[in-house]
N, C-alpha and C positions, 0 to 999 in steps of 0.2 A: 265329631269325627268328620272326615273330609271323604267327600264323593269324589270316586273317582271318573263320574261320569261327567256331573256340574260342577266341579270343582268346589265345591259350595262346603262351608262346615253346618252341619245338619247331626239332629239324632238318629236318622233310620238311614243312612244311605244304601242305592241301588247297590247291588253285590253284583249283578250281573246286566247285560243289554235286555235281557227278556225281562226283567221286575223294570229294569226303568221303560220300557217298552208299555208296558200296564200302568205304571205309574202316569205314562204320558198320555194314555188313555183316557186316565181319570182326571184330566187335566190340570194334572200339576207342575206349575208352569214352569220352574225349574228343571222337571225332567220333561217337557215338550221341548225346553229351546236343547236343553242334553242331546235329547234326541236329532235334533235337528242340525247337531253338531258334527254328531256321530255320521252322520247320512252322509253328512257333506265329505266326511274324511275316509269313508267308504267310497263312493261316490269318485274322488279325488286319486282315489289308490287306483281303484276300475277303468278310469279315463289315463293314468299313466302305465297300467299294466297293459292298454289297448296300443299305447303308444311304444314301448317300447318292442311290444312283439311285433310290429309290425318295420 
């Protein structure tokens, strides 16, 4: 089945930010770099929604 966080095909994948969140605690690297994906496109959304209110 395909993460839809790592894109990755895996048996258990993250259902949500908060398991992959734990998950990346436990450091499984997969969901560390997820994570670190996710940041960035959060992150990314927060610096253009800065941009364009302003």
């Amino acid at each position: 089945m395909k993460c839809q966080f790592c894109h990755q095909d895996v048996d258990n994948p993250c259902h949500n930010a908060e398991e992959m969140q734990q998950r990346a605690a436990s450091h499984v690297d997969r969901c560390e770099h997820a994570l670190k994906d996710h940041q960035g496109v959060r992150a990314g959304a927060h610096r253009s929604d800065i941009q364009s209110g302003g």
